[in-house]
FILUMLUM-315972 format. One line per 8 residues: number of its first residue (from 1); their letters; for each residue y, x, z of C-alpha. Coordinates in steps of 0.02 Angstrom, whole numbers, plus 50000, padded with zeros to 5 digits. Layout:
% residues N
NUM	A	Y X Z; ...
***
This chain:
% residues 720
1	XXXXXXXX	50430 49541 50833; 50572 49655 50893; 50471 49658 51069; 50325 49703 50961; 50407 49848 50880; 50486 49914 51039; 50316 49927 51131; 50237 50005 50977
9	XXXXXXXX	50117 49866 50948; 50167 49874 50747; 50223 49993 50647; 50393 50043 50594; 50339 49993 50384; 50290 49823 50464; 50448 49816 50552; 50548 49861 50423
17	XXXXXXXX	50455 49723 50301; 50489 49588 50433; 50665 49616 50426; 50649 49603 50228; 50587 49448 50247; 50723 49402 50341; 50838 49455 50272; 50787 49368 50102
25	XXXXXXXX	50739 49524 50018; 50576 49466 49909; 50457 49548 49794; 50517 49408 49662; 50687 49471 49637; 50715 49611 49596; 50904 49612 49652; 50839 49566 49809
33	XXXXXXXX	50680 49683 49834; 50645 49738 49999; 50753 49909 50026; 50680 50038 50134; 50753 50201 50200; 50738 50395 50129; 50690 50473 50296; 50660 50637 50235
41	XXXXXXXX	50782 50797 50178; 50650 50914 50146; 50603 50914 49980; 50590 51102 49970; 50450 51192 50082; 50284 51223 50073; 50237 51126 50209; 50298 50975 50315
49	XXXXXXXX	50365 50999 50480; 50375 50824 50580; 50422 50909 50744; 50591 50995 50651; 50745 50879 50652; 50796 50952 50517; 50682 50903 50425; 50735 50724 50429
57	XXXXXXXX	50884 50633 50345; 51019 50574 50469; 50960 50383 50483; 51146 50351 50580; 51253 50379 50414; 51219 50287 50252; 51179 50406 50084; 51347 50421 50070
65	XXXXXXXX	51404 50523 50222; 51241 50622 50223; 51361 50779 50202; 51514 50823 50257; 51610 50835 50107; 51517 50708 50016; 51593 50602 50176; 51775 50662 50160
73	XXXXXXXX	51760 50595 49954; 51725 50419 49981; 51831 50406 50152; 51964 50453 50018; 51931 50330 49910; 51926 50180 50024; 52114 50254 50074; 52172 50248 49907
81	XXXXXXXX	52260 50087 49840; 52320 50070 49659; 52361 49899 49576; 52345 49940 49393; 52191 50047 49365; 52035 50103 49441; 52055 50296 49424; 51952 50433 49477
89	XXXXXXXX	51831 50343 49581; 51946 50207 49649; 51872 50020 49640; 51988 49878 49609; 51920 49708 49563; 51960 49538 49600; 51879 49404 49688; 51897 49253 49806
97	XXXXXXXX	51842 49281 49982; 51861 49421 50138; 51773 49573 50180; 51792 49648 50373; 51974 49655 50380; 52039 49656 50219; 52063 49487 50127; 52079 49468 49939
105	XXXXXXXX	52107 49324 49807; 52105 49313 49622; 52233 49402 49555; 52330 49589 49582; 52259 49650 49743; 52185 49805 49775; 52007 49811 49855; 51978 49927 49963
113	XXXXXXXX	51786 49969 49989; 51698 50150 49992; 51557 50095 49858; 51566 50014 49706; 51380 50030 49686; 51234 49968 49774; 51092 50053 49859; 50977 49918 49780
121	XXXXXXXX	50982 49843 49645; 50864 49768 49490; 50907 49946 49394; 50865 50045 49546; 50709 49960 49574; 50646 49939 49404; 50684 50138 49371; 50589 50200 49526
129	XXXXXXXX	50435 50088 49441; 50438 50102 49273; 50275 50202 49259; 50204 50020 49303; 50192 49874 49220; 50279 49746 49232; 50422 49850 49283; 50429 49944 49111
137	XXXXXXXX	50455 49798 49036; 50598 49745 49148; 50690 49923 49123; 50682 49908 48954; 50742 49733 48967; 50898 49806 49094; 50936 49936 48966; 50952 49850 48830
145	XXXXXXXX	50749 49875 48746; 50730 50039 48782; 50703 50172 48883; 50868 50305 48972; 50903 50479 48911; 50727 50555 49003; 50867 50684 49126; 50924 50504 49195
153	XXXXXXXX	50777 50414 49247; 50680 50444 49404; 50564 50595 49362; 50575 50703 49529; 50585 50641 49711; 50673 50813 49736; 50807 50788 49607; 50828 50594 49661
161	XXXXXXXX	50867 50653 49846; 50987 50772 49793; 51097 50640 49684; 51085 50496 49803; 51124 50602 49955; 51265 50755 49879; 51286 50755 49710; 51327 50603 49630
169	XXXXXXXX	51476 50493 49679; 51389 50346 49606; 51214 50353 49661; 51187 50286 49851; 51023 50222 49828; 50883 50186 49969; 50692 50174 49913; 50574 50042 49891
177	XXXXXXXX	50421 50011 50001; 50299 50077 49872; 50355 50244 49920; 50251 50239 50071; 50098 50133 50029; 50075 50163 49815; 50033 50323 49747; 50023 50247 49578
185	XXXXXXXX	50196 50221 49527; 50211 50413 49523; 50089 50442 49396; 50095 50390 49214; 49919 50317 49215; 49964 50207 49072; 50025 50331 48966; 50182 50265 48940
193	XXXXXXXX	50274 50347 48816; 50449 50405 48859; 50460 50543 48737; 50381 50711 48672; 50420 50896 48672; 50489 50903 48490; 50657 51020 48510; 50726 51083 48676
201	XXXXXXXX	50911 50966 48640; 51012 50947 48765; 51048 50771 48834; 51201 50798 48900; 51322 50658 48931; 51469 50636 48792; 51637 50555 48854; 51675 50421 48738
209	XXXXXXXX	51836 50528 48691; 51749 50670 48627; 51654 50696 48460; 51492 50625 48447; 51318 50753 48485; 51268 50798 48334; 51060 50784 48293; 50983 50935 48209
217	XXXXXXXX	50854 50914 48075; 50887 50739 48044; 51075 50772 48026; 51124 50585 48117; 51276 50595 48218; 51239 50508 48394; 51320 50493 48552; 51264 50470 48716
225	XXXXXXXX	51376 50355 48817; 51383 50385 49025; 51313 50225 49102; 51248 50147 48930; 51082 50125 48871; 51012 50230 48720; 50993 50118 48557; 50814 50062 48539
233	XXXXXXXX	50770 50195 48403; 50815 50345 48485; 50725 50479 48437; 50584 50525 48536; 50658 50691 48577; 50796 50632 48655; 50700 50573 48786; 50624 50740 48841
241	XXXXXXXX	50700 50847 48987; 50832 50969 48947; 50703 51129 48962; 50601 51013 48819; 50472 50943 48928; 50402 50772 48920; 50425 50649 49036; 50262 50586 49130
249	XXXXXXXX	50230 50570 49305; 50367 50605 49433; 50391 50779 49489; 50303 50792 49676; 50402 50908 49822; 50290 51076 49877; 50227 51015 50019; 50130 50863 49928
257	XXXXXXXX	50019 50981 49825; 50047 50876 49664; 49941 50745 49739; 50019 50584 49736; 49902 50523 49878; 49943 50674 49984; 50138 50623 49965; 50115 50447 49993
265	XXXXXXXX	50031 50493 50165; 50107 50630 50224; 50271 50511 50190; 50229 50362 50291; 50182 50487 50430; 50360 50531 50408; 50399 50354 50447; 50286 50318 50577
273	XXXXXXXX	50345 50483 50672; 50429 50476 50834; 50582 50563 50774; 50606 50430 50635; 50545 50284 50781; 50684 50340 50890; 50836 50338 50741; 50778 50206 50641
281	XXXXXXXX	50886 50077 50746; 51027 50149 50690; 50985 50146 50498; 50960 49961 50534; 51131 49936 50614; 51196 49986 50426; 51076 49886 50346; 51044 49724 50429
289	XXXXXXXX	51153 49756 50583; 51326 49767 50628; 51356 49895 50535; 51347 49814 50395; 51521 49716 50371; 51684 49711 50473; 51777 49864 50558; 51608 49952 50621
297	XXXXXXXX	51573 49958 50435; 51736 50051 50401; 51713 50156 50537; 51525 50184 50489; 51574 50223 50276; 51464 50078 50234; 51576 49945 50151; 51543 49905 49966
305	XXXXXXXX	51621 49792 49833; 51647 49626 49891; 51539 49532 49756; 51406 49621 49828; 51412 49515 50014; 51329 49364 49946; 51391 49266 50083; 51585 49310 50068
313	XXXXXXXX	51571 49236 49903; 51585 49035 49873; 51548 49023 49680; 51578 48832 49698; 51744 48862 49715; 51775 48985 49565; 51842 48864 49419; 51866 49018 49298
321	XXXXXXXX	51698 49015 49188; 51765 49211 49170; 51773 49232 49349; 51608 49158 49388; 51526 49259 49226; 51602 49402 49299; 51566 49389 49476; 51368 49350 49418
329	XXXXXXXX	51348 49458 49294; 51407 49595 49443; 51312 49556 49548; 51155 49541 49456; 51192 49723 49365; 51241 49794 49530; 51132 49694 49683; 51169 49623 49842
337	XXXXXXXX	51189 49655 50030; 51052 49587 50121; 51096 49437 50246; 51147 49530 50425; 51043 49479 50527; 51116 49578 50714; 51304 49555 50754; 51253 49692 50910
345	XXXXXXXX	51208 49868 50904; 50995 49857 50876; 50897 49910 51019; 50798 50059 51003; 50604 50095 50997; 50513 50148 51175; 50497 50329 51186; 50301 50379 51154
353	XXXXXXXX	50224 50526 51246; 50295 50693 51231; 50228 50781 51060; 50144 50941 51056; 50232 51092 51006; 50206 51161 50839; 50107 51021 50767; 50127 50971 50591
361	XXXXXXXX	50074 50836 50478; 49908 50917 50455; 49824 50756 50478; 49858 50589 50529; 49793 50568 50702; 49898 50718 50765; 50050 50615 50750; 50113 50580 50915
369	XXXXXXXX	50107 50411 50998; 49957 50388 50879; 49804 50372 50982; 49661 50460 50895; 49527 50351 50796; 49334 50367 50881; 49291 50461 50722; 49399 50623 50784
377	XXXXXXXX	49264 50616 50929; 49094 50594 50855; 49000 50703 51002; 49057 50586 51136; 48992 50424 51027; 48843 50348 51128; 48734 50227 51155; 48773 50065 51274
385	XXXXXXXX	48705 49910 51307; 48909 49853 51340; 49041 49809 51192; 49196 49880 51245; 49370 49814 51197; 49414 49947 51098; 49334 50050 50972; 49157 50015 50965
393	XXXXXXXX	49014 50006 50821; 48916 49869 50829; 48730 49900 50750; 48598 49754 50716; 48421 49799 50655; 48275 49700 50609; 48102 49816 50598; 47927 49755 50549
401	XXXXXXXX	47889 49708 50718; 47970 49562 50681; 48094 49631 50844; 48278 49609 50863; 48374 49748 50898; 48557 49722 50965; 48643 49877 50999; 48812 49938 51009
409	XXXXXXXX	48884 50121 51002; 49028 50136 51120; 49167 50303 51143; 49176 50337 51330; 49351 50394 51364; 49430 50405 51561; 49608 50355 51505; 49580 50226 51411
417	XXXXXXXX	49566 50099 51533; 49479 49963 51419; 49407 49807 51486; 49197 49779 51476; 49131 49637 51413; 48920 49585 51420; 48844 49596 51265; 48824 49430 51191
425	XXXXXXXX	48772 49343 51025; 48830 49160 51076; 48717 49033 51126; 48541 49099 51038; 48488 49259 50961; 48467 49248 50771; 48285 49201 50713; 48276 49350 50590
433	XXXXXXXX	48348 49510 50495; 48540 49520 50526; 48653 49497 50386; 48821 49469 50451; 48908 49536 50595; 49097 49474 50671; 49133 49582 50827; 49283 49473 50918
441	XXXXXXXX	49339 49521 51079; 49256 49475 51219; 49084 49452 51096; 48992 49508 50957; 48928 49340 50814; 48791 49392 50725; 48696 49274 50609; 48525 49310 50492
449	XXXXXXXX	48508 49367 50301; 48552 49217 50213; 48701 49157 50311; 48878 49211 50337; 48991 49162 50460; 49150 49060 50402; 49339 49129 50471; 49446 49092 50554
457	XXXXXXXX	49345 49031 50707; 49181 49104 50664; 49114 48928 50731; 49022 48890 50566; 48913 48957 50437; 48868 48945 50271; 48672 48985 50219; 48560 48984 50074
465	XXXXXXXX	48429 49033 49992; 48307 48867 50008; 48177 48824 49892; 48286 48689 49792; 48410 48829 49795; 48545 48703 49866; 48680 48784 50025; 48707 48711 50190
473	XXXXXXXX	48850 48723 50314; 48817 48716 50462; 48878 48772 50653; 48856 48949 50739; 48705 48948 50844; 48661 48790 50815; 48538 48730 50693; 48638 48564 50655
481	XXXXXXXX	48667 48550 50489; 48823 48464 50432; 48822 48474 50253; 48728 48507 50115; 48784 48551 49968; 48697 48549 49796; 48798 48572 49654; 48774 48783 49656
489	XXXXXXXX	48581 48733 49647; 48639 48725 49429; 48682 48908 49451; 48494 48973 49503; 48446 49056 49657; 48600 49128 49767; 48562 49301 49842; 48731 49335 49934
497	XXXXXXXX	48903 49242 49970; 49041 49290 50053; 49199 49170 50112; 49351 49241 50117; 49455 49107 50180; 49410 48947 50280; 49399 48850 50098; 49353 48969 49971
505	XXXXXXXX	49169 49013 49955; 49089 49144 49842; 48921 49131 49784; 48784 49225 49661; 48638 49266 49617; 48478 49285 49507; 48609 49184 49344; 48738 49359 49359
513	XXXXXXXX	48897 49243 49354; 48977 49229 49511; 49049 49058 49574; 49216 49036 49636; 49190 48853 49750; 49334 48766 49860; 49244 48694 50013; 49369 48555 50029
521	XXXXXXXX	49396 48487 50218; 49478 48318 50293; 49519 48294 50485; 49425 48457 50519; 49262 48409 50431; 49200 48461 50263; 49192 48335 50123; 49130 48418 49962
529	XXXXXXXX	49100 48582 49859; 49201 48601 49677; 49198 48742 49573; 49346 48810 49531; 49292 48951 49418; 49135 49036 49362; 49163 49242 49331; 49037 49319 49205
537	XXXXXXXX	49023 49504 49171; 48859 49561 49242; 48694 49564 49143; 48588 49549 49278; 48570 49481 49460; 48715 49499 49560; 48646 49572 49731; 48805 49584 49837
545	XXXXXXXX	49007 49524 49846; 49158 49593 49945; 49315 49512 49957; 49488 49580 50032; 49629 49434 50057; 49770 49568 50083; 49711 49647 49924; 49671 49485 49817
553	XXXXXXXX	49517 49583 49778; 49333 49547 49761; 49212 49650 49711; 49026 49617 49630; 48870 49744 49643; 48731 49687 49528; 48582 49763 49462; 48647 49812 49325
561	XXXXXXXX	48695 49948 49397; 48881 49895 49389; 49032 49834 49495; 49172 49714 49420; 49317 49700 49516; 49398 49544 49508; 49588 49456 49557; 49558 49339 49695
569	XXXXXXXX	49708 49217 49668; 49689 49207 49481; 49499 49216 49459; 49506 49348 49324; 49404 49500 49276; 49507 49671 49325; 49416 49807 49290; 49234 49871 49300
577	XXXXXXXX	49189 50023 49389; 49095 50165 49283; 48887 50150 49288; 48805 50181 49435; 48635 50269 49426; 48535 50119 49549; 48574 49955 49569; 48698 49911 49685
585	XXXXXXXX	48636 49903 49871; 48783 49860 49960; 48986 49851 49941; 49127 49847 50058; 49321 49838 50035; 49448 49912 50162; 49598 49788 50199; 49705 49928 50257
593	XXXXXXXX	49707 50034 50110; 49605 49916 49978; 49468 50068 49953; 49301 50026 49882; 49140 50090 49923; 48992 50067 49813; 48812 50121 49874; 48669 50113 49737
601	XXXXXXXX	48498 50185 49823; 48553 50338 49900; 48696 50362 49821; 48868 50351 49899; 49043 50327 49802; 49220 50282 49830; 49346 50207 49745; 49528 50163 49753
609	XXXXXXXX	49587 49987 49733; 49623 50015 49565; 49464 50064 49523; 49475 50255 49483; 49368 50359 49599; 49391 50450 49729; 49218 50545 49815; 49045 50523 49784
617	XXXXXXXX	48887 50601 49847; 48702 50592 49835; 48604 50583 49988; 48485 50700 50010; 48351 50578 50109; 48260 50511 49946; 48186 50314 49928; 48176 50288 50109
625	XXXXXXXX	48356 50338 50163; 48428 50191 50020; 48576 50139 50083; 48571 49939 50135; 48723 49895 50209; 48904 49986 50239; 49050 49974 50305; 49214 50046 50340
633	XXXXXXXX	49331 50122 50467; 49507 50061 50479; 49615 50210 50525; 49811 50225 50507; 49874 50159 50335; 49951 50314 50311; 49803 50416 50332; 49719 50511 50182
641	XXXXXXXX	49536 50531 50264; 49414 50385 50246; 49276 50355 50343; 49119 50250 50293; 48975 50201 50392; 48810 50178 50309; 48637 50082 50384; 48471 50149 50272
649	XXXXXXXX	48299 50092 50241; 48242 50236 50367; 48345 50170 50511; 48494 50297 50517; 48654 50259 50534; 48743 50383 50470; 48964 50419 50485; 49040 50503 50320
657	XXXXXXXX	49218 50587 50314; 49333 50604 50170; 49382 50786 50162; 49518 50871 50038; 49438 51040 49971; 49577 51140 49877; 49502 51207 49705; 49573 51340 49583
665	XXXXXXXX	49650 51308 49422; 49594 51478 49321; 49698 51399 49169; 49736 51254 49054; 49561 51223 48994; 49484 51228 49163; 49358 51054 49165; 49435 50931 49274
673	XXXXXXXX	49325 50765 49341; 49381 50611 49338; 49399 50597 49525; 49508 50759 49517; 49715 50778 49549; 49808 50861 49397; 49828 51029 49437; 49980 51077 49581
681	XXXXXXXX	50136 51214 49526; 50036 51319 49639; 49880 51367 49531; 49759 51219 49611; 49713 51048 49635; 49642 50941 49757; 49487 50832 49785; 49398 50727 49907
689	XXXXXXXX	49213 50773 49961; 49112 50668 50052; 49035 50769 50233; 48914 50697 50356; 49002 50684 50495; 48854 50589 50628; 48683 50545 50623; 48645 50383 50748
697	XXXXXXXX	48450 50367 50760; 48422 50184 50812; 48249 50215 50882; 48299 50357 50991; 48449 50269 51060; 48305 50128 51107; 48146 50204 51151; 48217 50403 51207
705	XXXXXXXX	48124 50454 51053; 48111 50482 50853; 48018 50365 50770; 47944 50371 50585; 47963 50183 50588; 48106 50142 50642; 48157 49973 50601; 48287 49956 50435
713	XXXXXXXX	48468 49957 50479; 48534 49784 50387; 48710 49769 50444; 48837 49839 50511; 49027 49811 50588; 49174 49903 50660; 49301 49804 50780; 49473 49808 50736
***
């Protein structure tokens, strides 16, 4: 994987996870949560400047030494040694092990350390994402049942960077991995309430020495104690800002335009950049390397508390239940390092090619050592009787002539240097309309309507849609049949299936409920079909399914002119997407960024993976440009532009862009729609429209000429 990395073949987020996982940093614990880096200082302009070095944090010193006198404080502290108290910023604990250099038992001895908090821990974690559930449950659980005074908990990225990196002595923290993948956790989509704008009071913190805050209008005395929770009946005002505020969703820099999405991309470009791809091995020499622990660690101002080294600490060998309580209840309030995983300085990441001058992060392919995606050069997208390995769209008609149609749209590009492959559809060509494509890499599997091919081989299929309405497996281009299966014939006639794993099978049909089976295998061979769940929601025939694995998502079209989306590891109902004004014609799920996209008739719509939308637009080709099959493009996880390709009943495959279109915010009572961001400190807010990017006539690119009947476009696919 390091290789990997090096030669750019992954991403510096997948890196970074990898190491995680390595480490023993899990999703499930929240003192051990994967811990990812701030990479950028620039919380302050208008727009974001990847090609500045300043613009970055220094990835060589923790948060601790990102200034110089912040630096000079805590290299004070670790010289400082007192036996009786901890005063003014000086740690001293006991415990039963050795840190670097500097051994310690239970009893009066000094520890010497630089931090005596973490960078991440359950608090940390659970405060970034408390706009979500379940993690507003666990901060309230951490705090004692309620919520912080609103001017301590994480309500602007700006104001976070500035504690964690200057201003507070006690705040070190790093960042979670949602801050380059979720824009959700910034919003308050579940109106959760933290408080309301009742009285402008001022939350400042009250030593425990001095006299308690009084409360105007109810008269109560309280007092607000550094580093405790507030009671669980605080009033609500309490937990407004000081200027009287509320607090909602967190507080975006400039550059991001209030739009949570635009932040989220703009900051994993930030990530993937080459000026954070050449640093980030020295970040990781502090956080899983060498770095970490011993006299590099001194040197570096990274050592911390020793309860917080999980392995410098034998618990077996505490016998003081105080001891133990204490060392626990430490470490859980506090966090842990993550296991070191390189004893030698971390190699760094191969250079990419030079970057252009005075490019910013306008958009996502101009990042350098980003090759850009085909869709950045539509003009140059042709016709070709080849599949290239590379980026290629492979197209599949069936037309009334009862002809099939394979055909392929390959970008020519000189420096590429991509290998050709024939054109082949294994042993036979299908015997009718196409319904399911699998480009691979040296071929192109295509089966008819009715069938779809099985992963991870692609060897065998699954068909339906015979008069006893049973469902057959069978093998790719063969017309063996190796099982049949009739249990699904009790559900009524099965219009579509899709599999999203080599034993789960999706089914429905003319009955609406969809059918969750578990195609159950021994030595290689199939044995038997058993339901594991049925899903009902839909009032009429179900006409299509989608299903992402990475996402846990699938997603029904029906009739009814409605899509349910539904967990895929818990077979439960998640949310249903608003009316469409057709029934549903085709779906398809993107398992890079988990975007939907709907197509009823002629009419086009996206949606994120929560189910809130994003873009829609109504064709303007009538009845015979219905849409009838989709799919969609998977550029850079980072990137905010989507890109959808659409087959229609007239034979046009047609290439549609996401594009942001700034709007004006004339004042407070200005309409927004539902696909629309709140409104930006700058007087506007963004949203995406759907363009036309390419039309790709099917019966030109065969005969040299328009046709007015060209054949139906049925499916469609995009290799990876």
């Amino acid at each position: 994987m390091l290789q990997r990395w090096q030669k750019r073949d992954i991403s510096n987020f997948e890196y970074l996870m990898h190491l995680n996982t390595l480490a023993g940093r899990t999703y499930n614990d929240y003192m051990q949560y994967p811990v990812f880096p701030w990479v950028l200082a620039d919380y302050t302009s208008q727009t974001l400047n990847l090609t500045n070095p300043k613009t970055f944090r220094d990835l060589s010193k923790p948060m601790g030494a990102q200034t110089k006198e912040r630096k000079l404080k805590f290299t004070q502290r670790f010289k400082e040694v007192e036996k009786t108290e901890a005063r003014a910023g000086l740690c001293v604990y006991t415990c039963l092990s050795t840190v670097g250099n500097h051994p310690f038992i239970a009893g009066d001895m000094t520890v010497q350390c630089h931090y005596c908090t973490h960078y991440s821990s359950a608090i940390i974690v659970a405060s970034y994402l408390v706009r979500m559930p379940p993690f507003t449950q666990a901060f309230c659980s951490l705090q004692g049942g309620g919520f912080d005074v609103a001017d301590r908990m994480f309500h602007s990225v700006r104001n976070t960077w500035e504690s964690a990196s200057r201003e507070n002595m006690s705040d070190v923290r790093e960042l979670t991995p949602e801050f380059f993948y979720l824009p959700e956790f910034l919003t308050n989509c579940n109106a959760v309430e933290f408080g309301g704008p009742q009285a402008s009071v001022c939350s400042e913190e009250v030593g425990r020495e001095q006299e308690p805050l009084l409360m105007p209008r109810s008269g109560k005395a309280f007092r607000v104690i550094p580093g405790e929770p507030l009671p669980p009946r605080t009033p609500c005002w309490l937990r407004c800002m000081q200027d009287g505020t509320a607090l909602g969703d967190v507080q975006l820099p400039p550059w991001a335009d209030g739009d949570p999405r635009k932040f989220i991309s703009l900051h994993r470009q930030a990530l993937e950049c080459d000026f954070v791809s050449a640093n980030l091995h020295h970040w990781i020499d502090l956080i899983f390397g060498y770095k970490q622990q011993g006299p590099a660690s001194v040197e570096a101002i990274n050592t911390f508390h020793p309860y917080f080294y999980g392995d410098k600490v034998d618990l077996s060998s505490v016998s003081d239940p105080l001891i133990r309580s204490t060392i626990l209840g430490f470490v859980s309030n506090f966090g842990q390092v993550p296991k070191q995983l390189f004893t030698k300085p971390h190699p760094a990441r191969t250079a990419a090619g030079k970057p252009s001058p005075g490019k910013d992060a306008s958009t996502p392919a101009s990042l350098p050592g980003h090759p850009q995606p085909f869709f950045h050069n539509l003009p140059l997208l042709k016709p070709s009787q080849v599949t290239v390995k590379g980026n290629y769209l492979a197209l599949l008609c069936w037309g009334p002539t009862k002809f099939f149609f394979p055909l392929t749209y390959k970008l020519h590009h000189t420096d590429w240097g991509v290998d050709m492959y024939l054109f082949s559809l294994g042993s036979e060509s299908p015997k009718g309309a196409i319904g399911h494509i699998v480009p691979t890499e040296k071929t192109i599997l295509a089966v008819e309507k009715n069938k779809v091919l099985l992963p991870p081989l692609w060897n065998r299929t699954l068909s339906w849609g015979f008069d006893d309405f049973s469902c057959c497996l069978g093998s790719y281009g063969s017309e063996k049949i190796l099982m049949t299966f009739e249990n699904p014939a009790a559900w009524g006639r099965c219009l579509c299936a899709v599999c999203p794993s080599p034993t789960m099978v999706v089914t429905s049909g003319a009955s609406a409920v969809v059918c969750v089976w578990e195609l159950s295998m021994a030595k290689g061979h199939p044995r038997d079909l058993r339901l594991r769940q049925a899903l009902y929601g839909h009032t009429q025939a179900v006409t299509c399914l989608a299903a992402s694995v990475p996402f846990s998502l699938l997603v029904s079209g029906s009739q009814d002119c409605t899509c349910i989306l539904w967990d895929l590891d818990h077979l439960t109902h998640v949310v249903r997407l608003p009316v469409h004004r057709e029934g549903i014609s085709a779906i398809a799920i993107s398992d890079n960024s988990g975007t939907i996209v709907s197509c009823a008739g002629a009419h086009l719509s996206l949606w994120n993976v929560n189910g809130q939308p994003l873009a829609s637009i109504t064709t303007a080709w009538g009845p015979e440009g219905a849409i009838t099959c989709c799919c969609m493009v998977e550029g850079p996880a980072w990137g905010t532009s989507h890109v959808i390709i659409t087959g229609s009943q007239d034979g046009m495959v047609r290439i549609w862009k996401t594009e942001d279109v700034k709007l004006s915010v004339p004042g407070p009572a200005a309409p927004e729609e539902s696909s629309a961001q709140p409104p930006s400190p700058r007087g506007h807010r963004w949203e995406k429209n759907l363009a036309l990017c390419r039309e790709l006539d099917v019966s030109l690119a065969l005969t040299g000429k328009h046709s007015k009947a060209s054949p139906a476009v049925t499916a469609l696919a995009v290799s990876r």
